[in-house]
N, C-alpha and C positions, 0 to 999 in steps of 0.2 A: 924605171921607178914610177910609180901611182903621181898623178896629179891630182891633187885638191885644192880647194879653196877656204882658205880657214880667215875668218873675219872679213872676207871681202877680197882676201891678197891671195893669186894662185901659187903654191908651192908646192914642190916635191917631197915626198914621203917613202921611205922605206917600209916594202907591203907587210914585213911583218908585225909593223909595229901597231899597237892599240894608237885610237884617236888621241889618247892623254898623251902619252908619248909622243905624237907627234907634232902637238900645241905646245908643252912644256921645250921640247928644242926649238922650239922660234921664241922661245923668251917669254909667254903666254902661258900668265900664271891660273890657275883651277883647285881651287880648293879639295883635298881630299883626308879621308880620315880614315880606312879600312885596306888603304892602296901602298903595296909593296912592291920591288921593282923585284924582291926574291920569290912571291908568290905569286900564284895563277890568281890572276881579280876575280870578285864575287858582285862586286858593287852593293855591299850591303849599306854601308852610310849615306850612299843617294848624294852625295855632295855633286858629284864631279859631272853631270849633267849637262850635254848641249843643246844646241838646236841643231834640227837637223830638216834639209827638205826634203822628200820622198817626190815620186815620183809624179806626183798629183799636186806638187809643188806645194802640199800644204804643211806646215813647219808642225813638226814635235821634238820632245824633249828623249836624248836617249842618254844612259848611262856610256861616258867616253872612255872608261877603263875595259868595257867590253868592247865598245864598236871597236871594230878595224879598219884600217886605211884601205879604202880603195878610190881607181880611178874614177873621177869627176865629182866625188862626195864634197858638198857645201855644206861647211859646217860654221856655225856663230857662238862664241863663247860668251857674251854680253850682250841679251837682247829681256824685253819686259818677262818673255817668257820663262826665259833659263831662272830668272831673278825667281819669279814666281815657285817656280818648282825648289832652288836651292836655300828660298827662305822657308818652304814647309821641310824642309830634311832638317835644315837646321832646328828646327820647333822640335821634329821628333826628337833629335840628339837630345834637345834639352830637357825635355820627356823624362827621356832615361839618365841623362847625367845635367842635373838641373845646377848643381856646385862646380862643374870643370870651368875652371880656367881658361884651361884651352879652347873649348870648342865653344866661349862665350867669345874671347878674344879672337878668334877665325871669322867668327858670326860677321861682329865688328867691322872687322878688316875690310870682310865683302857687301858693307850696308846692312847687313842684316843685325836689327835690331834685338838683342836674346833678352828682353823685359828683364824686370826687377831679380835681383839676385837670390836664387832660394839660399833660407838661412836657417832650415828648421824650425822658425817661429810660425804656431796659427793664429796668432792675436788673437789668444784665449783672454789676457790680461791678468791669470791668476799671479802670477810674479807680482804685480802691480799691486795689486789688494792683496795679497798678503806683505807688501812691504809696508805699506800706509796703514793697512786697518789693524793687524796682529804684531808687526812687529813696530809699528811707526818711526821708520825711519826716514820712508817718502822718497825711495832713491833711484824709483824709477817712474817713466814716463812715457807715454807714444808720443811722437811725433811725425809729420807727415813732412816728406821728401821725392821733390819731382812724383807727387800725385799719390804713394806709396808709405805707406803708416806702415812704421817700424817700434818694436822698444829703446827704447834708449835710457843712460843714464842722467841723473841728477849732478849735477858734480859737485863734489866732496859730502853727498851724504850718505854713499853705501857706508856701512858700518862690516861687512866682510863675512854678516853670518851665515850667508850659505842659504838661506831661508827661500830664496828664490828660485837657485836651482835644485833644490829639492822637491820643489812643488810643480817644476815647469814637465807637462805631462810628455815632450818630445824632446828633450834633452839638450835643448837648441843653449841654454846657458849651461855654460862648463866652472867648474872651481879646478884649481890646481893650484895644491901646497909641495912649497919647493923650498930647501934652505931657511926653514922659520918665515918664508911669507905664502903669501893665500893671494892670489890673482884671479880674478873672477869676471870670465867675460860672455858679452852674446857677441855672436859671428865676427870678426876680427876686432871689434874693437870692446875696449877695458873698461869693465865697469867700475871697479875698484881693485886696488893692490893696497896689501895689508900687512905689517908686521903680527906676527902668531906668537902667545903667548906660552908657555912651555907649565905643564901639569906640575905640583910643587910634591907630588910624590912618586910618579912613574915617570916622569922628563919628557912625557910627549907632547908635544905639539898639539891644541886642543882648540885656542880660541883665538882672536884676532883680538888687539887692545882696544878697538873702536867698539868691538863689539859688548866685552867685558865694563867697560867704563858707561854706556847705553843704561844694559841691565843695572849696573850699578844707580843711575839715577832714577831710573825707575822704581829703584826698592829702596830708596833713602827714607823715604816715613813707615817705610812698614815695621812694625815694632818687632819682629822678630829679625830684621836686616842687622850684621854686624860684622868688625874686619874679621877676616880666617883666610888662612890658605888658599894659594887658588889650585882646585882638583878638578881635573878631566871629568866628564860623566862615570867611564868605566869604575876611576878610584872614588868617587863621593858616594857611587852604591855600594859598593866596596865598605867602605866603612861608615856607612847608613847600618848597612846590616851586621858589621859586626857591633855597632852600638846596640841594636835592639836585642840582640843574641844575649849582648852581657847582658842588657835590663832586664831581659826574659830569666837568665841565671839568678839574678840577686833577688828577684821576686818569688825565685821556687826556692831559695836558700833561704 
């Protein structure tokens, strides 16, 4: 069997195995994300990267899913260099999956810091002004976290209208109505949860009572404001227009 020296310590190696293989059986952990023991390796994730000295004794970094064990290869899984090369792989991974879990928490594990977490927000701010300016509720806010300005909520002044994420141009705030309530968040955390008020002619689900009770003080002095029904959009046009239909009839009668 091949002799190598892996970390400094010489061990035996069965020749047909990949370098990975034969670091993972001495307990010598390497991070990988494209590496299957079912499949022929490609090394396309760049994780699993050693050092290696060639013959010129000068060290480079080779993919260990490909190298193969042979006699007298010196290989180092923990040097500036290897670090160097498996924190740009990692950058790319985040590149392309800037939301995984996983290959933020891999990053982690092996020092590699994966930056602030993407969350679909460009802190555009229009959420923000249109919650202050048009609809004044005031129920959001930036604020800044380990050096990184996020939105965030107000607490307890969302009122559940939805007005923000209708207007947010990358979808990064979600609404979801479920069982008569309206839960409204940006990236895992909750900007507001809202009981939903039910249309008093088709029984749908339409408005949150934060939000109904709002508009209601805002229209207290307007002289045409007064108690009625509460109707969804679809049914007040609804019978908007059948009212003007009849006024149109009694006018031509």
């Amino acid at each position: 069997m091949p002799r190598m020296t892996i970390d400094g310590n010489e061990v035996e190696a069965d020749g047909g195995m990949s370098v990975l293989q034969a670091v993972r059986s001495k307990g010598i952990k390497i991070p990988t994300l494209c590496y299957h023991d079912a499949l022929k390796p490609i090394g396309a994730c760049k994780l699993c990267g050693v050092e290696v000295r060639g013959r010129t004794g000068k060290p480079r970094v080779l993919l260990s899913c490909i190298l193969r064990v042979k006699e007298g290869l010196k290989v180092t899984t923990e040097s500036d260099l290897v670090k160097t090369a498996r924190q740009s792989a990692f950058r790319n991974l985040l590149v392309m999956a800037p939301q995984s879990r996983f290959i933020r928490h891999l990053a982690e594990e092996y020092g590699v810091d994966p930056g602030p977490v993407a969350d679909g927000c460009v802190r555009c701010r229009l959420c923000i002004r249109v919650c202050k300016e048009i609809v004044e509720a005031g129920a959001l806010k930036m604020e800044t976290r380990d050096g990184v300005s996020f939105v965030v909520s107000e607490k307890g002044r969302c009122i559940g209208c939805g007005t923000c994420a209708n207007i947010c141009p990358t979808g990064a705030i979600q609404i979801m109505d479920r069982d008569g309530t309206r839960t409204i968040t940006i990236r895992d955390e909750i900007i507001g949860v809202h009981v939903l008020e039910r249309c008093h002619a088709c029984g749908r689900y339409f408005a949150t009572q934060k939000f109904l009770k709002h508009v209601e003080m805002k229209t207290t002095q307007h002289t045409a404001a007064k108690d009625h029904p509460l109707y969804c959009p679809t049914c007040t046009k609804l019978f908007s227009n059948r009212i003007k239909s009849s006024t149109r009839l009694k006018r031509m009668g």
